[in-house]
Steps between C-alpha positions, in 0.01 A plus 500: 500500500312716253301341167784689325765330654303179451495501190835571428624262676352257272621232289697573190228265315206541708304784256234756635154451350529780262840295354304155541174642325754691203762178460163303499344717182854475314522182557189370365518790190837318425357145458175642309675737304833425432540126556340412135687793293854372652640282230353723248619814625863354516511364111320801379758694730223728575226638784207553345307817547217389690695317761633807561200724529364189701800615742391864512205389549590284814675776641857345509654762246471776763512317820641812684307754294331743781152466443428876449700405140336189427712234659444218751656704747679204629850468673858352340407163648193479316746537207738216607174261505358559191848432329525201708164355387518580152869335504394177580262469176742714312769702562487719172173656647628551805792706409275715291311583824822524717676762235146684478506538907850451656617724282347708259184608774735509753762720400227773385353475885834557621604762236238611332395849508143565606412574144697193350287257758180679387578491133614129507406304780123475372620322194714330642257321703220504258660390159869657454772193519861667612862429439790537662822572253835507669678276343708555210760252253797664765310547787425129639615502859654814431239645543614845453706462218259698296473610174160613456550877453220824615606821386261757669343735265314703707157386528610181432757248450639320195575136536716296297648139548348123506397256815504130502328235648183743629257285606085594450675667168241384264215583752594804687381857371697665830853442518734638776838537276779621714759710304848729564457857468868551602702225405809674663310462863507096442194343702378879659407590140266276518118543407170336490237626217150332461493461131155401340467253194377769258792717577671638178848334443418210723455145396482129604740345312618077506326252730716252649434151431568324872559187634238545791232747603424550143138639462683755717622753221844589497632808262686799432390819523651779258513878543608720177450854614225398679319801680405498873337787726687608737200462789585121400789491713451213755677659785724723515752570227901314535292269813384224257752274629305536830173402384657219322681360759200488747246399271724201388534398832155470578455315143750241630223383718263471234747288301520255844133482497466400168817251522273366807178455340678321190673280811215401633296468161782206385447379827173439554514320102769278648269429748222414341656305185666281777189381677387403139789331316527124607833301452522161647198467639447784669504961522873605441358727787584229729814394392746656821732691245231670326338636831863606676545697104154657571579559863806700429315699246236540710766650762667706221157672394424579915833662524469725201127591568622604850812712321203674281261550790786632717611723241176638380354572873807723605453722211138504554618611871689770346826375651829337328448283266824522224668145633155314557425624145801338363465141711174498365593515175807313441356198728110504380637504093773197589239309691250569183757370295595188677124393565418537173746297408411239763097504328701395171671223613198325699288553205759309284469483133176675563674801671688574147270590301206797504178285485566459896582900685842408698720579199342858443560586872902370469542695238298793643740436817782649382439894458478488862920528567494745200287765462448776768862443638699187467570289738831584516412855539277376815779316645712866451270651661420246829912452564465885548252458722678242708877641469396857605 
């Protein structure tokens, strides 16, 4: 047996040293770092700036970068760890990192031009936070049903129309808008532009005001005649449906990892609050009820770290990955949501309110079986799978 077929034949959860050594360095930023900015972060609604260029700085905003631009030159899996890590401590920080990797560096890898990666990848690793607008007040699920309109005007292309619910809005100064140039040709008119902040006729418009993930910004994005070069084209022209499609897919798996790392945060509080509260006499922690709750938690979080793993390893293999991607999803957000929920309970009265961190991660819990494909969309797409 060669070392190559050693180590792929490895455990899903058994990491190589590089992974160890990187989980290790995210791990340990996140409890520094992030740990005593959480509550703050979620009533001010905000990231502040130097938590972000503290992420730059770690390397996590351009995990798989190429070094010759800047980056950490790492691989996707790198990516699915530092989303994990930062989602235990908080999951609004780790879904600025997953939509800065997962999808917005990964779909100009896969479609940039070689001019587009030199032009942007640099900043995007260095300082540049991205965005990744799709959606659109009609075009939920539907993901197609755009409205967004690019009327090509030689060397470039006029944009008009409004997207909702963009997330990395207020930070991002790249955005990859997709847009129909022919709205006749339905989803093959189709296009992705990379639209800068400072673009003429483009503007930021409403932030959301959330239930969970709130430091995470949340707006619209408006284009009034706004103006972009044609040699921003991500892609090719009418094939945006392609790139969107693809990169979505792989940002599924992001969305599991962070719906894992907020698991296994409101675990490991359950955990630890139960060892410490006494009631008659002695640990709830010992009471049989509490530890068979715990147990099946504990089972629930293995299952849905193995779905992630499983998912994120094939398309690191370069082979299927489309129904993984889905399980992932649809079981790593329900099993966020459900141990969360379990965190609030044990911590009783004290799980209700913010001065203790189970509440924030229940309400964080919830985005997971929304954004980046519902779950019923994931459920449409694994009775495909299993009917075809």
């Amino acid at each position: 047996m060669t070392q190559e077929t050693m180590d792929l034949a490895q455990p899903l959860t058994v990491l190589a040293e590089d992974e160890r050594i990187f989980r290790d360095s995210v791990r340990e930023f996140a409890e520094a770092r992030v740990r005593p900015l959480v509550r703050d972060m979620d009533e001010r609604a905000k990231i502040p700036k130097d938590l972000i260029k503290d992420l730059f700085d770690l390397g996590v905003m351009g995990i798989e970068v190429p070094d010759t631009y800047g980056g950490a030159g790492g691989r996707f899996f790198h990516s699915v760890l530092a989303v994990e890590e930062l989602s235990r401590v908080d999951p609004s920080v780790g879904v600025l990192v997953d939509v800065q990797n997962t999808l917005v560096i990964n779909a100009l890898l896969r479609w940039g031009s070689d001019e587009i990666r030199r032009r942007y990848l640099p900043r995007l690793a260095s300082s540049t936070v991205g965005a990744y607008a799709l959606s659109e007040a009609g075009a939920g699920s539907d993901a197609f049903a755009l409205t967004t309109r690019a009327q090509d005007d030689g060397d470039t292309f006029v944009l008009n129309g409004r997207k909702l619910w963009i997330t990395n809005a207020n930070e991002a100064d790249l955005f990859i808008v997709f847009a129909t140039v022919n709205p006749d040709a339905g989803y093959r008119g189709i296009t992705a532009f990379l639209v800068e902040r400072g673009f003429p006729g483009f503007s930021v418009g409403r932030k959301e005001d959330k239930l969970g993930i709130r430091a995470s910004s949340t707006c619209e994005l408006i284009f009034e005649e706004c103006r972009v070069p044609r040699t921003n084209v991500l892609g090719d022209i009418g094939k945006g449906y392609k790139t969107a499609i693809e990169t979505l897919n792989e940002g599924r798996i992001g969305i599991g990892a962070q719906m894992i790392g907020l698991a296994k945060g409101a675990l490991q509080h359950a955990i630890t609050y139960t060892r410490e509260r006494r009631q008659f006499g002695k640990a709830i922690a010992e009471f049989q009820a509490v530890q068979h709750q715990l147990a099946r938690a504990a089972v629930d979080v293995e299952a849905a770290t193995l779905a992630v793993y499983n998912a994120a390893r094939l398309r690191e293999a370069g082979r299927p990955f489309l129904l993984e991607a889905a399980i992932c999803k649809i079981l790593a957000s329900e099993v966020a949501e459900r141990v969360a929920s379990l965190a609030v309970n044990l911590f009783g009265g004290n799980g209700f309110v913010k001065d203790y961190p189970v509440e924030k991660l229940y309400r964080d819990a919830k985005i997971g079986q929304i954004y980046e494909g519902t779950s019923h969309m994931q459920l449409v797409t694994i009775a495909k799978h299993s009917l075809a």
